[in-house]
mmCIF file as gemmi writes it, N, C-alpha and C atoms, coordinates in Angstrom:
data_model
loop_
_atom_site.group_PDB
_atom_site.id
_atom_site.type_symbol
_atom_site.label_atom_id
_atom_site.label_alt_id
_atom_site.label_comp_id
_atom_site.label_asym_id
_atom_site.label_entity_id
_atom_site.label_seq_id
_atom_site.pdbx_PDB_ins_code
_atom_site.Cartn_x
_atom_site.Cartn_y
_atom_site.Cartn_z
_atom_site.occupancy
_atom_site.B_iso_or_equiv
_atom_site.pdbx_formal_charge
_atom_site.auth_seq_id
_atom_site.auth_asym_id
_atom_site.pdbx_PDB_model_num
ATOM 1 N N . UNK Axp A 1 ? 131.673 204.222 71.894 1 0 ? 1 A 1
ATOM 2 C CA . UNK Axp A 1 ? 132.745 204.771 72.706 1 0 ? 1 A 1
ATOM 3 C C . UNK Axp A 1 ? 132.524 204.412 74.166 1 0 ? 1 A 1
ATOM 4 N N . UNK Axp A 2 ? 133.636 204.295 74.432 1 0 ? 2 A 1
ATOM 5 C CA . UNK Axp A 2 ? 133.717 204.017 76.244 1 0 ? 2 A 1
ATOM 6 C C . UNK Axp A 2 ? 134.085 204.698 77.204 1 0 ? 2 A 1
ATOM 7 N N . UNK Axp A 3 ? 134.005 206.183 76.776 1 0 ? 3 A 1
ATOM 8 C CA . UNK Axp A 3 ? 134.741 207.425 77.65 1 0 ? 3 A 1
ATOM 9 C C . UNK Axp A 3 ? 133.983 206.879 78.956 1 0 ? 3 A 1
ATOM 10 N N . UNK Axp A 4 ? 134.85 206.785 80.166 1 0 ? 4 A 1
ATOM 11 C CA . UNK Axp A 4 ? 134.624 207.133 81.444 1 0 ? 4 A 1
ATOM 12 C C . UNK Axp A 4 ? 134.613 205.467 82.096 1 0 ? 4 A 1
ATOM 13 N N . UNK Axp A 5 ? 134.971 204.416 81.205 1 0 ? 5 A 1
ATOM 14 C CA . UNK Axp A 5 ? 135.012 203.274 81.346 1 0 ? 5 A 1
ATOM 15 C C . UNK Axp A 5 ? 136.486 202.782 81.977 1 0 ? 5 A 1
ATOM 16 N N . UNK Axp A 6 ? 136.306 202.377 83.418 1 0 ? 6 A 1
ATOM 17 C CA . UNK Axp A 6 ? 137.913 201.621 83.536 1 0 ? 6 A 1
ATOM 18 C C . UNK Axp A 6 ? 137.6 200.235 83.489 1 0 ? 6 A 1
ATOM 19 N N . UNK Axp A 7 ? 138.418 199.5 82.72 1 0 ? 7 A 1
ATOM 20 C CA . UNK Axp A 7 ? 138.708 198.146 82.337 1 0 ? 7 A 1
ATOM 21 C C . UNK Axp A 7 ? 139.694 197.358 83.471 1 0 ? 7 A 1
ATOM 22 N N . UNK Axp A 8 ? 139.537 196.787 84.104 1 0 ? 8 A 1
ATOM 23 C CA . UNK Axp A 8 ? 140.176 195.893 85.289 1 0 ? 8 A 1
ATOM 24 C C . UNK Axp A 8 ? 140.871 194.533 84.887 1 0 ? 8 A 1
ATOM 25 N N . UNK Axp A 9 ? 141.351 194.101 84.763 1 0 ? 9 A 1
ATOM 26 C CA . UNK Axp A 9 ? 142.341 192.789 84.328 1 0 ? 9 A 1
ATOM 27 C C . UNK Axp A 9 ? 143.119 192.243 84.843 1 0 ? 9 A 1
ATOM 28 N N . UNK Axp A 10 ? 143.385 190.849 84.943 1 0 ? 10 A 1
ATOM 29 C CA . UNK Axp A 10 ? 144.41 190.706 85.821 1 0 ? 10 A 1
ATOM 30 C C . UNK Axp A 10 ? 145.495 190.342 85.214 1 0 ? 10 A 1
ATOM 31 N N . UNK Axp A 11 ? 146.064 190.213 83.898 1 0 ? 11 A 1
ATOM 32 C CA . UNK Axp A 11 ? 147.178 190.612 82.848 1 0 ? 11 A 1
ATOM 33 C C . UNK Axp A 11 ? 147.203 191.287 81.921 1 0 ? 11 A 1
ATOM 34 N N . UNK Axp A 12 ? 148.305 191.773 81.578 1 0 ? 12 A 1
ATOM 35 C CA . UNK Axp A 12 ? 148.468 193.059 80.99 1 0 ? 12 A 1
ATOM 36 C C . UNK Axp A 12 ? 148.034 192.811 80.055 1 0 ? 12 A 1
ATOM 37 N N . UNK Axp A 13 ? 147.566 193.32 78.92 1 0 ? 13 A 1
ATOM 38 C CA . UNK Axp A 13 ? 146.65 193.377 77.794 1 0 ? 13 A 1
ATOM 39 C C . UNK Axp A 13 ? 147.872 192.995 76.322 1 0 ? 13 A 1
ATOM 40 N N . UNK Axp A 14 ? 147.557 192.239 75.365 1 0 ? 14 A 1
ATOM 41 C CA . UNK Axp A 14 ? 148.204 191.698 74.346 1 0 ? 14 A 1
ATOM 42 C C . UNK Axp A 14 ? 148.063 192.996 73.317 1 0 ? 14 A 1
ATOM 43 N N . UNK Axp A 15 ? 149.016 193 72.505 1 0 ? 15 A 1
ATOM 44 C CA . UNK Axp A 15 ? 148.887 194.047 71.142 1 0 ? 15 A 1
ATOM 45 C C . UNK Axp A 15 ? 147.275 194.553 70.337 1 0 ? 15 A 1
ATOM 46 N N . UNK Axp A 16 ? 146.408 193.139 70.638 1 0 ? 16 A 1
ATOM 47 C CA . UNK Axp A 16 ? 145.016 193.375 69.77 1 0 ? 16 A 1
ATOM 48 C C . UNK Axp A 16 ? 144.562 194.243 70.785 1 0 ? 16 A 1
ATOM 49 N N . UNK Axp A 17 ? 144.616 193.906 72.109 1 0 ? 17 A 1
ATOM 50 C CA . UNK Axp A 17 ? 143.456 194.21 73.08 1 0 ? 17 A 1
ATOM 51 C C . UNK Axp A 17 ? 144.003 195.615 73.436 1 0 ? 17 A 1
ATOM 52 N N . UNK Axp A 18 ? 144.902 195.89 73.667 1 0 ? 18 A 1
ATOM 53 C CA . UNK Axp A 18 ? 145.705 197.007 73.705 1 0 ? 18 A 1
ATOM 54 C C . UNK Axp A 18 ? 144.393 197.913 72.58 1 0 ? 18 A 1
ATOM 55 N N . UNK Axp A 19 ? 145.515 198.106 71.82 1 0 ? 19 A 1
ATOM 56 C CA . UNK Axp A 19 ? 144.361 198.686 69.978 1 0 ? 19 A 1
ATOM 57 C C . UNK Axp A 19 ? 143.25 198.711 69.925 1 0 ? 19 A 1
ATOM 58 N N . UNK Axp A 20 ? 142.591 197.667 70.42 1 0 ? 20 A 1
ATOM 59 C CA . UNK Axp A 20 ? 141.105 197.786 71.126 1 0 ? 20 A 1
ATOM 60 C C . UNK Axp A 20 ? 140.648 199.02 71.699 1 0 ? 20 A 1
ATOM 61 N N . UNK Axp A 21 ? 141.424 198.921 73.105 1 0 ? 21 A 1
ATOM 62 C CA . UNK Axp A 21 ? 140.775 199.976 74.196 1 0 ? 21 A 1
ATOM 63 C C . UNK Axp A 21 ? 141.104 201.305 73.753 1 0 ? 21 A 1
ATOM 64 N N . UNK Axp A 22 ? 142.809 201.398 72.586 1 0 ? 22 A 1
ATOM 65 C CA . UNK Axp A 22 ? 142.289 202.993 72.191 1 0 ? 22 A 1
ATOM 66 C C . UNK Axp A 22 ? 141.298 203.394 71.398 1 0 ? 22 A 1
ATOM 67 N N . UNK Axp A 23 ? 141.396 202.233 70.422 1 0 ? 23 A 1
ATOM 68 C CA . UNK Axp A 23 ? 139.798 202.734 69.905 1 0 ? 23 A 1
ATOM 69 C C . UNK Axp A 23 ? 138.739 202.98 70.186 1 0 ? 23 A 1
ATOM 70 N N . UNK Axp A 24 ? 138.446 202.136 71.222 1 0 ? 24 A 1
ATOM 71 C CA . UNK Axp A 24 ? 137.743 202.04 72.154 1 0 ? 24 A 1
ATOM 72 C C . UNK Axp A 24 ? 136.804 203.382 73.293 1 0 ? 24 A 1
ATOM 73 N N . UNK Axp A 25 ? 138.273 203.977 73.238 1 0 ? 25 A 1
ATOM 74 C CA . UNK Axp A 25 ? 138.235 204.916 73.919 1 0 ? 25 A 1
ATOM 75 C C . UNK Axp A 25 ? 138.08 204.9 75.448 1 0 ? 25 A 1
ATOM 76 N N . UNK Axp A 26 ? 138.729 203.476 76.039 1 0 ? 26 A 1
ATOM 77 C CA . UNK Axp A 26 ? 138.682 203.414 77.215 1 0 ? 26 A 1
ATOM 78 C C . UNK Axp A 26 ? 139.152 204.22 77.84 1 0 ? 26 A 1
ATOM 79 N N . UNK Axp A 27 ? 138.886 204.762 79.396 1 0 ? 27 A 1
ATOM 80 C CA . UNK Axp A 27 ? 139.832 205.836 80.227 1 0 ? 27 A 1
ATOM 81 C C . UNK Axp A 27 ? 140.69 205.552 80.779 1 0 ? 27 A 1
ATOM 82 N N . UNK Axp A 28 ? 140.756 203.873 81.652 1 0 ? 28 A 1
ATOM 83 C CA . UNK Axp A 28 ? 141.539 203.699 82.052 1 0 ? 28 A 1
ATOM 84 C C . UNK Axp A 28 ? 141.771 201.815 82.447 1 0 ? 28 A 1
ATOM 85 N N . UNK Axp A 29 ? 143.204 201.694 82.665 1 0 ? 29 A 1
ATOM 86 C CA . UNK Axp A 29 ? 143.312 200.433 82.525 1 0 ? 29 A 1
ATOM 87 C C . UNK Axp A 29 ? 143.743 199.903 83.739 1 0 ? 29 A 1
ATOM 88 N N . UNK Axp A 30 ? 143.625 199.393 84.427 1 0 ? 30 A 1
ATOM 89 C CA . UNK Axp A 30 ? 144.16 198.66 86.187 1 0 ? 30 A 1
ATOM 90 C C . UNK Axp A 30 ? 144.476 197.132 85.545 1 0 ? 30 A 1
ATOM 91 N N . UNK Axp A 31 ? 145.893 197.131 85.631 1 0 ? 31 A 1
ATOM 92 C CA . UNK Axp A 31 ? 146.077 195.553 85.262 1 0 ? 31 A 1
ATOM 93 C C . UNK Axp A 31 ? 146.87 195.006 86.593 1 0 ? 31 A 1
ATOM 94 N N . UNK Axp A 32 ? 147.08 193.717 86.95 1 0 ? 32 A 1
ATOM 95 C CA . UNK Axp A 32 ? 147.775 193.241 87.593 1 0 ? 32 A 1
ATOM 96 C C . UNK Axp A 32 ? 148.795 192.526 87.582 1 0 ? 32 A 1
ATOM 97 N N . UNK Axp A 33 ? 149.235 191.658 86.623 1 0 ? 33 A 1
ATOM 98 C CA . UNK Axp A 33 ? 150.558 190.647 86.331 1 0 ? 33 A 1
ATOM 99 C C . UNK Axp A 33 ? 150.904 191.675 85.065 1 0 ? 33 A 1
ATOM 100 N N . UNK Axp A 34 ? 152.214 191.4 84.758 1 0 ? 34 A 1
ATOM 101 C CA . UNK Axp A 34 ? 152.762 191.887 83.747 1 0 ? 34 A 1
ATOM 102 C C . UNK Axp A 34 ? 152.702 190.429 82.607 1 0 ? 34 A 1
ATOM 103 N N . UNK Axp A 35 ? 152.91 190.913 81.468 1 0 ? 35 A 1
ATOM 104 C CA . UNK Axp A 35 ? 153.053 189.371 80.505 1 0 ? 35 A 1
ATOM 105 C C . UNK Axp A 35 ? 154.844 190.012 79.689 1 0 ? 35 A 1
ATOM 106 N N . UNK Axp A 36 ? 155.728 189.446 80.33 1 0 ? 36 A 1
ATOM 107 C CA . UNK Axp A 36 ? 156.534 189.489 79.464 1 0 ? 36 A 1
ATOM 108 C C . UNK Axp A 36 ? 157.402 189.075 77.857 1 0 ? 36 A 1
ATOM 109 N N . UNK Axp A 37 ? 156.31 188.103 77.563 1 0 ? 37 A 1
ATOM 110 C CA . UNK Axp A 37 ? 156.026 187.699 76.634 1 0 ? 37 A 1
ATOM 111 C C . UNK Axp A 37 ? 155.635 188.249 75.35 1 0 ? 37 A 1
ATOM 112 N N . UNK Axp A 38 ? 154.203 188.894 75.661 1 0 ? 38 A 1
ATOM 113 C CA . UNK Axp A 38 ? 153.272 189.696 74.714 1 0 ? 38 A 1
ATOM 114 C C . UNK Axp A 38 ? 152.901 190.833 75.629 1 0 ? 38 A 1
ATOM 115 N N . UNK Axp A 39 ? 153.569 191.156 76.622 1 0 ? 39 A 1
ATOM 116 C CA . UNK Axp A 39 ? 152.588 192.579 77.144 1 0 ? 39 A 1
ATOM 117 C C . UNK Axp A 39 ? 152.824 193.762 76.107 1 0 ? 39 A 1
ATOM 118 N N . UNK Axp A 40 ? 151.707 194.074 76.059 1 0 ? 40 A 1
ATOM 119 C CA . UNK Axp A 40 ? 151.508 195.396 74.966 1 0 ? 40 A 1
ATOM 120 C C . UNK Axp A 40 ? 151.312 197.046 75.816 1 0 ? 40 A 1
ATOM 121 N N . UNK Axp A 41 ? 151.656 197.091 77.119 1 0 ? 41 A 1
ATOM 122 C CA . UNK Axp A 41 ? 151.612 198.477 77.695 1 0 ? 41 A 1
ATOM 123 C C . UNK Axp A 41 ? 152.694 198.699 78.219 1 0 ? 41 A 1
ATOM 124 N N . UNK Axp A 42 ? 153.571 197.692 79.268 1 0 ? 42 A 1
ATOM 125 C CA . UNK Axp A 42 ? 154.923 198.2 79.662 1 0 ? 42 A 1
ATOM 126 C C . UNK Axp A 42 ? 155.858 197.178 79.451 1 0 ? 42 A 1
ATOM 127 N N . UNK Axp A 43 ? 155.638 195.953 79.483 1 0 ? 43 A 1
ATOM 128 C CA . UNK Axp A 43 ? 156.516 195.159 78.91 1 0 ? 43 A 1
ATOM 129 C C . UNK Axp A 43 ? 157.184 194.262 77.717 1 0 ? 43 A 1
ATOM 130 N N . UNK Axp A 44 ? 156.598 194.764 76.933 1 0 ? 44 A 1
ATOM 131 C CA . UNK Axp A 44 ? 157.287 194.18 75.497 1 0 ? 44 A 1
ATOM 132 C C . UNK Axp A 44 ? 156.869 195.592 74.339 1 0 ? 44 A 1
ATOM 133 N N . UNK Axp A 45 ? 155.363 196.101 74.312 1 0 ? 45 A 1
ATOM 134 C CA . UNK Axp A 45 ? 154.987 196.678 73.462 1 0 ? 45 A 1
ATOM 135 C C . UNK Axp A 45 ? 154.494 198.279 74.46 1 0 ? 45 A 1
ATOM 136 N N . UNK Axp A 46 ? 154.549 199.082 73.954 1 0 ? 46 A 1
ATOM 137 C CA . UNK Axp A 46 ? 154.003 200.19 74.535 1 0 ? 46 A 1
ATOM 138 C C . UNK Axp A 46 ? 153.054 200.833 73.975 1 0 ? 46 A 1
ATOM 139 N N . UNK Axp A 47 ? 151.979 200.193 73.464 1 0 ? 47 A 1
ATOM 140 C CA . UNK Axp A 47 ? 150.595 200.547 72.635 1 0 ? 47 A 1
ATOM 141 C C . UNK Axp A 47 ? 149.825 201.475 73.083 1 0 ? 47 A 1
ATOM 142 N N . UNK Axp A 48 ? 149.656 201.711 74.198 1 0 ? 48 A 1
ATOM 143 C CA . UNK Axp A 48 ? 148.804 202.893 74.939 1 0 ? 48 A 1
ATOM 144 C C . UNK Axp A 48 ? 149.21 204.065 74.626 1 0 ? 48 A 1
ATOM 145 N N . UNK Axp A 49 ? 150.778 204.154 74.949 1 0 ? 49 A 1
ATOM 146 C CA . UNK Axp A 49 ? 151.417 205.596 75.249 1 0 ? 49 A 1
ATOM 147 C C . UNK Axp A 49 ? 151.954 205.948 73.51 1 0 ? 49 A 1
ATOM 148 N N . UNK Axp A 50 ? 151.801 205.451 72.436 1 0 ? 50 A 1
ATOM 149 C CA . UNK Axp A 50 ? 152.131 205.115 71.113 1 0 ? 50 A 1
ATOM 150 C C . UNK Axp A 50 ? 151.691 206.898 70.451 1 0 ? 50 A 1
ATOM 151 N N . UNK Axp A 51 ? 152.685 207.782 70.047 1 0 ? 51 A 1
ATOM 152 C CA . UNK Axp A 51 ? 152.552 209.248 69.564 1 0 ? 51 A 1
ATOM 153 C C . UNK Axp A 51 ? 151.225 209.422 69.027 1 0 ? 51 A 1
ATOM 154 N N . UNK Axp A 52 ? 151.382 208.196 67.888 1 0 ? 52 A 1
ATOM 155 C CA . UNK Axp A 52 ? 150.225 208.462 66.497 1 0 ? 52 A 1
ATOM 156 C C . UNK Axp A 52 ? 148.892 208.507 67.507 1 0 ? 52 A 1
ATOM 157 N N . UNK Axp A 53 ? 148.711 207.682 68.31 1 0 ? 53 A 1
ATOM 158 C CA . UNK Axp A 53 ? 147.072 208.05 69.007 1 0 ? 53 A 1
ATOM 159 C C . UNK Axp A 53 ? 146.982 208.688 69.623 1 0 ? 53 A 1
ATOM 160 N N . UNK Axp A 54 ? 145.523 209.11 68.964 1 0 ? 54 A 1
ATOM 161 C CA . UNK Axp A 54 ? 144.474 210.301 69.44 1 0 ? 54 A 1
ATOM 162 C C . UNK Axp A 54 ? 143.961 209.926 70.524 1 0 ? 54 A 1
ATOM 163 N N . UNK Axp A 55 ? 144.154 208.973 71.026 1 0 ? 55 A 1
ATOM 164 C CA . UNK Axp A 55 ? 143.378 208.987 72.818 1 0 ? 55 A 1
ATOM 165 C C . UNK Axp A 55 ? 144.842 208.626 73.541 1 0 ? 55 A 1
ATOM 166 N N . UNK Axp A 56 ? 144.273 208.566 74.574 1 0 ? 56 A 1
ATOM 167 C CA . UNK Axp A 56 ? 145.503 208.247 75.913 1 0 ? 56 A 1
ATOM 168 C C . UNK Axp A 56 ? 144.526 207.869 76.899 1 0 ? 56 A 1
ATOM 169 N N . UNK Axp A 57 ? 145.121 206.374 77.3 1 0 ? 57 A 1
ATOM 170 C CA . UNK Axp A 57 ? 144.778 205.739 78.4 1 0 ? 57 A 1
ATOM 171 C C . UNK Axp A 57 ? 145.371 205.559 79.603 1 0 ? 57 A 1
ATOM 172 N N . UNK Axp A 58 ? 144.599 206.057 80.619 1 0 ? 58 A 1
ATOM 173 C CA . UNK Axp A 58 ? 145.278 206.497 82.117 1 0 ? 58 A 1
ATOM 174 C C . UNK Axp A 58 ? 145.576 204.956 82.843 1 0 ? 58 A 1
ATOM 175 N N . UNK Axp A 59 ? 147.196 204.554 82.806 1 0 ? 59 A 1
ATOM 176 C CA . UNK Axp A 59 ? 147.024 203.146 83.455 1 0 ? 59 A 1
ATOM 177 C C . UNK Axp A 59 ? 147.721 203.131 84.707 1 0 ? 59 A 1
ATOM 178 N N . UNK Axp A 60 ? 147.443 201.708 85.498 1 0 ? 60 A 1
ATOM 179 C CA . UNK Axp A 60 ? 147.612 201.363 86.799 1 0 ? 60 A 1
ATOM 180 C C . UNK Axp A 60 ? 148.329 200.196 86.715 1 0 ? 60 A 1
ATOM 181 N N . UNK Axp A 61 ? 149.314 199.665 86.871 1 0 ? 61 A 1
ATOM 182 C CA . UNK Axp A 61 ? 149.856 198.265 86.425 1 0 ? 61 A 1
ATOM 183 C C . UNK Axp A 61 ? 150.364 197.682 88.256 1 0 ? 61 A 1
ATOM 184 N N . UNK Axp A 62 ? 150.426 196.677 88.076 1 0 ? 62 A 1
ATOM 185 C CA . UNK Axp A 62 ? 150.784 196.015 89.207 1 0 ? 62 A 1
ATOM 186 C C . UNK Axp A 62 ? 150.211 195.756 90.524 1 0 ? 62 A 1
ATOM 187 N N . UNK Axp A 63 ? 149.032 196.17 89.984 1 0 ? 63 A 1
ATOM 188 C CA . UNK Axp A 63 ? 147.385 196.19 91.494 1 0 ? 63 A 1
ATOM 189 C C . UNK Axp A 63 ? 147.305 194.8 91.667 1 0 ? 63 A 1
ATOM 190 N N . UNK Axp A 64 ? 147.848 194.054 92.989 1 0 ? 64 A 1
ATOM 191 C CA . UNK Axp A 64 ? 147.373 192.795 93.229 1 0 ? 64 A 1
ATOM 192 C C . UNK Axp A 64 ? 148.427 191.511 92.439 1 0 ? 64 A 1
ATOM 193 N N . UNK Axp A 65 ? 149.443 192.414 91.855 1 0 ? 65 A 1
ATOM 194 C CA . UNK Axp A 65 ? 150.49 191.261 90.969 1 0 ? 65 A 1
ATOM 195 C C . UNK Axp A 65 ? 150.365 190.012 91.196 1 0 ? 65 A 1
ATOM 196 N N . UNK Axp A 66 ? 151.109 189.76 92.477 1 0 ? 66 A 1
ATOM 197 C CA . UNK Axp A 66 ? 150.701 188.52 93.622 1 0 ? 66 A 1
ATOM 198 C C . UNK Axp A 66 ? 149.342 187.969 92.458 1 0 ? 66 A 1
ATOM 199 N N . UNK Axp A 67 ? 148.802 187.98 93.474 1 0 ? 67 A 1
ATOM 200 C CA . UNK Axp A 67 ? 147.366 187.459 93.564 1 0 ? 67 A 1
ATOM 201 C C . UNK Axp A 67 ? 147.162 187.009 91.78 1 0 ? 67 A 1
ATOM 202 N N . UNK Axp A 68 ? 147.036 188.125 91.231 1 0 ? 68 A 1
ATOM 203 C CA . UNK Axp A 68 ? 146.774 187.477 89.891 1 0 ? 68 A 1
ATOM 204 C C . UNK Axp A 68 ? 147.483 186.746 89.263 1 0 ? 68 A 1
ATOM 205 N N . UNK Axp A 69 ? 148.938 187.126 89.285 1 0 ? 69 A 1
ATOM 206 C CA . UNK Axp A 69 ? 149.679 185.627 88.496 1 0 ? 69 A 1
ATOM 207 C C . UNK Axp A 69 ? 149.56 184.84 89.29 1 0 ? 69 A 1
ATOM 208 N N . UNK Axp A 70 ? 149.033 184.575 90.447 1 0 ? 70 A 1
ATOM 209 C CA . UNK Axp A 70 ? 149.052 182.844 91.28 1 0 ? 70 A 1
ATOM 210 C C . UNK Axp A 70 ? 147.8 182.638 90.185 1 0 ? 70 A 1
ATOM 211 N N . UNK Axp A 71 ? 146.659 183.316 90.296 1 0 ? 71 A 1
ATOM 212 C CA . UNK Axp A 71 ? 145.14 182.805 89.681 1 0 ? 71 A 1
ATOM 213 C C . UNK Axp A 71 ? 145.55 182.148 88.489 1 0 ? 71 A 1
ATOM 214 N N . UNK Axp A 72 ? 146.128 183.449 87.41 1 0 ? 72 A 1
ATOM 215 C CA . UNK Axp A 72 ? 146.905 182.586 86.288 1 0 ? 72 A 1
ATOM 216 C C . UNK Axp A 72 ? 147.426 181.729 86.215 1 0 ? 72 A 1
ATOM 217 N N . UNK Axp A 73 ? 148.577 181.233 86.945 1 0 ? 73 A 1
ATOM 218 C CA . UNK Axp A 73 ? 149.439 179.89 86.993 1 0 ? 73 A 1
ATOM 219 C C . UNK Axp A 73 ? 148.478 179.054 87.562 1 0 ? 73 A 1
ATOM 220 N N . UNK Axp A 74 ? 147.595 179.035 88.784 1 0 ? 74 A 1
ATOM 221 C CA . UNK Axp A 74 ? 146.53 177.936 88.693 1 0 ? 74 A 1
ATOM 222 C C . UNK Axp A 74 ? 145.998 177.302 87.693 1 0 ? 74 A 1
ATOM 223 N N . UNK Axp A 75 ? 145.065 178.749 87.108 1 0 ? 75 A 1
ATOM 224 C CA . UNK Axp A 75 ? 144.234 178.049 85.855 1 0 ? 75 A 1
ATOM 225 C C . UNK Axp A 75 ? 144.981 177.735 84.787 1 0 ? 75 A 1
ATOM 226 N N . UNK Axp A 76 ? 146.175 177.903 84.389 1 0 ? 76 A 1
ATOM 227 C CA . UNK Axp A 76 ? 146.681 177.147 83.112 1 0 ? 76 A 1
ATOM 228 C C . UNK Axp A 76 ? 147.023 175.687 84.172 1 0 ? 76 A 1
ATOM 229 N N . UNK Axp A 77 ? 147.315 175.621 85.088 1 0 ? 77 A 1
ATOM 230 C CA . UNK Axp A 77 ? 148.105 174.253 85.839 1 0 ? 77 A 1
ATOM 231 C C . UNK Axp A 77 ? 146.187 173.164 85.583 1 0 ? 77 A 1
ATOM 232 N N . UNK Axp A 78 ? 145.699 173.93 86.285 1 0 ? 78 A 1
ATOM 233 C CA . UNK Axp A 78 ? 144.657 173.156 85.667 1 0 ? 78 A 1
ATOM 234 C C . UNK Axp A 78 ? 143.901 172.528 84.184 1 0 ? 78 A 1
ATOM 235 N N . UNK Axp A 79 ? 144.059 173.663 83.283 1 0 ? 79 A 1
ATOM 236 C CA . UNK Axp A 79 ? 144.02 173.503 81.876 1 0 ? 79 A 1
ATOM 237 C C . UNK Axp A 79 ? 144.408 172.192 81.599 1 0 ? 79 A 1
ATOM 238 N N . UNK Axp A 80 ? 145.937 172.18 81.705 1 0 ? 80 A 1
ATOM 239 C CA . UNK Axp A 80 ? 147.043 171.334 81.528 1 0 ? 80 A 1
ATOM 240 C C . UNK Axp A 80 ? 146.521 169.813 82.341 1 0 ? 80 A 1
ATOM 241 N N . UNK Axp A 81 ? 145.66 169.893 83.368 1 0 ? 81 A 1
ATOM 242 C CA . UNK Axp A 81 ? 145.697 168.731 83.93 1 0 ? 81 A 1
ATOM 243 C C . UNK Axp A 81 ? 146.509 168.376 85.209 1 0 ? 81 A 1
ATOM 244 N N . UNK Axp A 82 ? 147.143 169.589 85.59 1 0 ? 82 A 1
ATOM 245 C CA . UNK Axp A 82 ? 148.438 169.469 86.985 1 0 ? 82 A 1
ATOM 246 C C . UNK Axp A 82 ? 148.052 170.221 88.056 1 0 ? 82 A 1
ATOM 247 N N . UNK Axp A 83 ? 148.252 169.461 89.289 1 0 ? 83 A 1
ATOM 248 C CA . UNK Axp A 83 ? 148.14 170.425 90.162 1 0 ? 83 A 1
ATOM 249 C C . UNK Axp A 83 ? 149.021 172.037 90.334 1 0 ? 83 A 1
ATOM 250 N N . UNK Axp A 84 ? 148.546 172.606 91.071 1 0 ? 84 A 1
ATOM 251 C CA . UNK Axp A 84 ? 149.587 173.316 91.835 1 0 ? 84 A 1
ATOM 252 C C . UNK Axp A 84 ? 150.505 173.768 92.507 1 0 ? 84 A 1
């Protein structure tokens, strides 16, 4: 268990990772970019706040948005082989 653990990220967490941290029992989540794609806390899926679970994770979304989707779009531009 991870009671008292905040998890920091700089995109919002996918459906697995989500399911993870309640099991997990993380306390709390500080993310920064949203993924509208696969986000699993406020933008596509709402896995945290979900009735059936027995925990609840205290979250922070949008700390640093900026900043982290530039990091993101860098490192895939790089992945890919392209600048910025």
């Amino acid at each position: 268990r991870l009671e008292g653990v905040t998890l920091y990220v700089t995109l919002e967490p996918c459906p697995m990772c989500a399911g993870a941290m309640v099991l997990a029992r993380i306390s709390r989540l500080v993310y920064g970019a949203p993924d509208p794609k696969k986000g699993a806390v406020d933008s596509v899926y709402d896995v945290l706040r979900h009735p059936a679970n027995n925990h609840r994770v205290d979250i922070s979304s949008g700390v640093l948005a900026e900043p982290s989707g530039r990091l993101l779009r860098e490192f895939f531009a790089a992945r890919r082989g392209k600048s910025s």
